[in-house]
C-alpha positions as CSV (number, residue, x, y, z in Angstrom):
1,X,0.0,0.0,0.0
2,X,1.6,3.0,-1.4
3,X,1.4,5.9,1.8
4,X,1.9,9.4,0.2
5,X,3.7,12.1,2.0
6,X,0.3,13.9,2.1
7,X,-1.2,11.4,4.4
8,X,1.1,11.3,7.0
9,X,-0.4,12.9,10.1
10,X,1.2,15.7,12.3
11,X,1.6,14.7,15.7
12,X,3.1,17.2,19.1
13,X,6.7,15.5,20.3
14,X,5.8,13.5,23.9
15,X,8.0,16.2,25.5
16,X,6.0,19.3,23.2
17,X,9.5,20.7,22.2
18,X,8.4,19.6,18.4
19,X,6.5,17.7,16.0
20,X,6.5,14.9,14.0
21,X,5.0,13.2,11.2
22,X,3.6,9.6,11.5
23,X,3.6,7.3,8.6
24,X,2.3,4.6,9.7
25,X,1.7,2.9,13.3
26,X,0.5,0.6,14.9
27,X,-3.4,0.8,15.7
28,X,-4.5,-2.4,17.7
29,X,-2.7,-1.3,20.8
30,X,-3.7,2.2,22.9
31,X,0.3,2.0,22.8
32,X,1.8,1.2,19.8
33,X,4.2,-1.9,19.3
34,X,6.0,-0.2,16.2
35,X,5.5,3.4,15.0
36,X,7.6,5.4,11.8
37,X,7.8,8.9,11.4
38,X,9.5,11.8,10.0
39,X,10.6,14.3,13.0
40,X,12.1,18.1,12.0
41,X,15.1,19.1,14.5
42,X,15.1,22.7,14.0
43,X,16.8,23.5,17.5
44,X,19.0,21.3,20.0
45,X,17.3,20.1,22.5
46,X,16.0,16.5,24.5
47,X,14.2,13.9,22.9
48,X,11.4,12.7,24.5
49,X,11.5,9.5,26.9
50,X,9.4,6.3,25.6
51,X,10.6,3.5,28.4
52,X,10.4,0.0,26.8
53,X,10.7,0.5,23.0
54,X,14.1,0.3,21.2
55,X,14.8,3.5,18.7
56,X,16.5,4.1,15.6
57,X,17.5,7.3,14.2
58,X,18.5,8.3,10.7
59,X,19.2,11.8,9.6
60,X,18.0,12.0,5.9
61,X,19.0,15.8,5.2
62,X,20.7,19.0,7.0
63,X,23.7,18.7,8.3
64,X,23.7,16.3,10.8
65,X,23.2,15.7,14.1
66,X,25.3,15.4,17.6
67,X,23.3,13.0,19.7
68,X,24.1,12.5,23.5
69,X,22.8,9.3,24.9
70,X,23.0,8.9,28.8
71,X,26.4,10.6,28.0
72,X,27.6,9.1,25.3
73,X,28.1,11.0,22.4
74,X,27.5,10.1,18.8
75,X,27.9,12.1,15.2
76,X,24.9,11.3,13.3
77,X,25.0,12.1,9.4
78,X,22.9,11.4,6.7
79,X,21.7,8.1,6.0
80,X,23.7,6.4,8.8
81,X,20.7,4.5,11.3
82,X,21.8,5.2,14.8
83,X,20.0,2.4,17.3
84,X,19.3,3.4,20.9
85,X,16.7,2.4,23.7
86,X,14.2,4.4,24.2
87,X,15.0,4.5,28.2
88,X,17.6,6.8,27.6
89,X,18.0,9.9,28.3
90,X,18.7,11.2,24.9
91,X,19.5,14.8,23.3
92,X,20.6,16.6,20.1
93,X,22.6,19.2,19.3
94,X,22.5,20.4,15.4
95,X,25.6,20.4,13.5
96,X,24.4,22.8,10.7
97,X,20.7,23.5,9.6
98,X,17.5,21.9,10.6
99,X,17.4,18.0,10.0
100,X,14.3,15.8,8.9
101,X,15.0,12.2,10.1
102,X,13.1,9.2,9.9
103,X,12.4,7.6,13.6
104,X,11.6,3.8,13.9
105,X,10.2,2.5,17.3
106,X,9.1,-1.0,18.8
107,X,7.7,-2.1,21.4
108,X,10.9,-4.1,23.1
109,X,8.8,-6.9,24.5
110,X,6.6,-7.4,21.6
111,X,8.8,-6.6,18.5
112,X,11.9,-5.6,17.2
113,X,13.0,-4.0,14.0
114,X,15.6,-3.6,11.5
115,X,16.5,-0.3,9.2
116,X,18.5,-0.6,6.3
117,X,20.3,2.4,3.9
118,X,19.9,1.4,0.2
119,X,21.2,3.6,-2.8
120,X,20.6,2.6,-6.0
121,X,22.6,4.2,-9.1
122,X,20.2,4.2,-12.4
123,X,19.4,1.1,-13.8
124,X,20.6,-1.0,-10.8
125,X,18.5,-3.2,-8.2
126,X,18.7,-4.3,-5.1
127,X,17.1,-7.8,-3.7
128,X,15.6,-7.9,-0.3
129,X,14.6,-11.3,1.4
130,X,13.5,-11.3,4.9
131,X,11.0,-13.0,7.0
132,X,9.6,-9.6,8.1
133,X,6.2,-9.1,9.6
134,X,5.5,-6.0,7.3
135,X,8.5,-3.6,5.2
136,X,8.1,-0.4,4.5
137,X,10.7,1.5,1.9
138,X,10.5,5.0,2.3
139,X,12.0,6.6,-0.5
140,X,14.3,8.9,0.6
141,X,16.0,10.7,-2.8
142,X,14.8,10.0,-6.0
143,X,12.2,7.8,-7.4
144,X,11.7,3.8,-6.9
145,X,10.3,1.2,-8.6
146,X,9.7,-1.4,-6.1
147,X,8.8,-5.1,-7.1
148,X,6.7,-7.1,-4.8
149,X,5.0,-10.1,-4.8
150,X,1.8,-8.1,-5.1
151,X,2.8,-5.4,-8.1
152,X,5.5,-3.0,-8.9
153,X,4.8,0.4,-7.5
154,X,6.3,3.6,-7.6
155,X,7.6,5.7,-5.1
156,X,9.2,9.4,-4.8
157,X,10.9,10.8,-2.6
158,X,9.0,11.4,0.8
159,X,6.4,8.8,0.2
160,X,6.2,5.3,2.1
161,X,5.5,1.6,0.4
162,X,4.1,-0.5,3.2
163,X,4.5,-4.3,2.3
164,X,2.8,-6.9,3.9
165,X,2.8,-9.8,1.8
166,X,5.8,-12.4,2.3
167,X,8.4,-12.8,-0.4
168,X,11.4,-11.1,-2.2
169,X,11.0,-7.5,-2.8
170,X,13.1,-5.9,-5.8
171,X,14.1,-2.4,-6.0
172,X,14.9,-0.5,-9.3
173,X,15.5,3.0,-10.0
174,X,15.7,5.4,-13.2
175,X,17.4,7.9,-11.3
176,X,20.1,7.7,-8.6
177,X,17.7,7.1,-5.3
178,X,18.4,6.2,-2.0
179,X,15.6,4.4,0.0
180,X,15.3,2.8,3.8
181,X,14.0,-0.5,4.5
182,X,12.2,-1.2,7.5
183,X,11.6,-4.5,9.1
184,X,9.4,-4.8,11.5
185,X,10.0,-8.2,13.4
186,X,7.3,-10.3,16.0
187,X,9.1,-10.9,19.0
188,X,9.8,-15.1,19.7
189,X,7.8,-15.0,22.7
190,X,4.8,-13.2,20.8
191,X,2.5,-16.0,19.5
């Protein structure tokens, strides 16, 4: 299911000191298990708390990030995925102008998730097999052609493809594009 950039809803941070924009979440739980969305980072500042989910971070434009977590510090550039929990005490500092950055969370003791960085140069694919619960690709630069086992579909930069059927996906592009995969896993002990 193809989600346009249009369609993502704007939602206050936890902690009010922003705003982000879901793509898609989870909607059979009053909390989520998993959640993706597309945060601005205008100004440094604290990320909001969210005690037993796992996080991953990756800064899709500006100029990056410094991210302290419980006193750690890590440099955060574009289209690197940063994992951290979601128990930490967590804050940014801006390394140039405002970021957007896509945020992927889980519920620790229901799922987990992974977030992989593809960049396709014209005319080149990229196969991705996985025993996922659902994919999404969010196309990050450029324009996608993504073959499921449904349909091919395209998919522009800022829009989502959420995939739910099991099988190989394909990715193609006519244009350099970059794209992140996200795998959202059931936990073992979920049956």
């Amino acid at each position: 299911m193809l989600l346009p950039a249009s369609s993502y809803r704007r939602v206050p941070w936890k902690n009010g000191g922003g705003f982000t924009f879901e793509v898609a979440r989870d909607t059979e739980h009053d909390e989520p298990d998993w959640r993706l969305s597309i945060a601005t980072i205008e100004r440094d500042g604290p990320f909001s708390h969210f005690p037993g989910y796992d996080r991953t971070i990756v800064v899709l434009d500006g100029g990056g990030i410094e991210l302290d977590v419980d006193g750690k510090t890590a440099v955060l550039h574009p289209f690197d995925p940063f994992a951290f929990s979601g128990d930490a005490s967590a804050a940014s500092r801006l390394l140039g102008s405002a970021t957007h950055d896509l945020n992927v969370m889980t519920k620790r003791a229901r799922c987990s998730h992974l977030v992989e960085i593809v960049r396709l140069m014209e005319r080149s694919g990229q196969h991705v097999i996985d025993e996922a619960t659902q994919r999404f690709v969010y196309c990050a630069a450029g324009r996608l052609i993504v073959d499921t086992p449904g349909a091919p579909t395209a998919v522009t930069t800022g829009d989502t493809l959420r995939i739910v059927e099991k099988g190989p996906i394909t990715l193609r592009a006519a244009q350099p594009a970059a794209a992140a995969i996200v795998m959202l896993l059931r936990s073992p002990l979920v049956q």
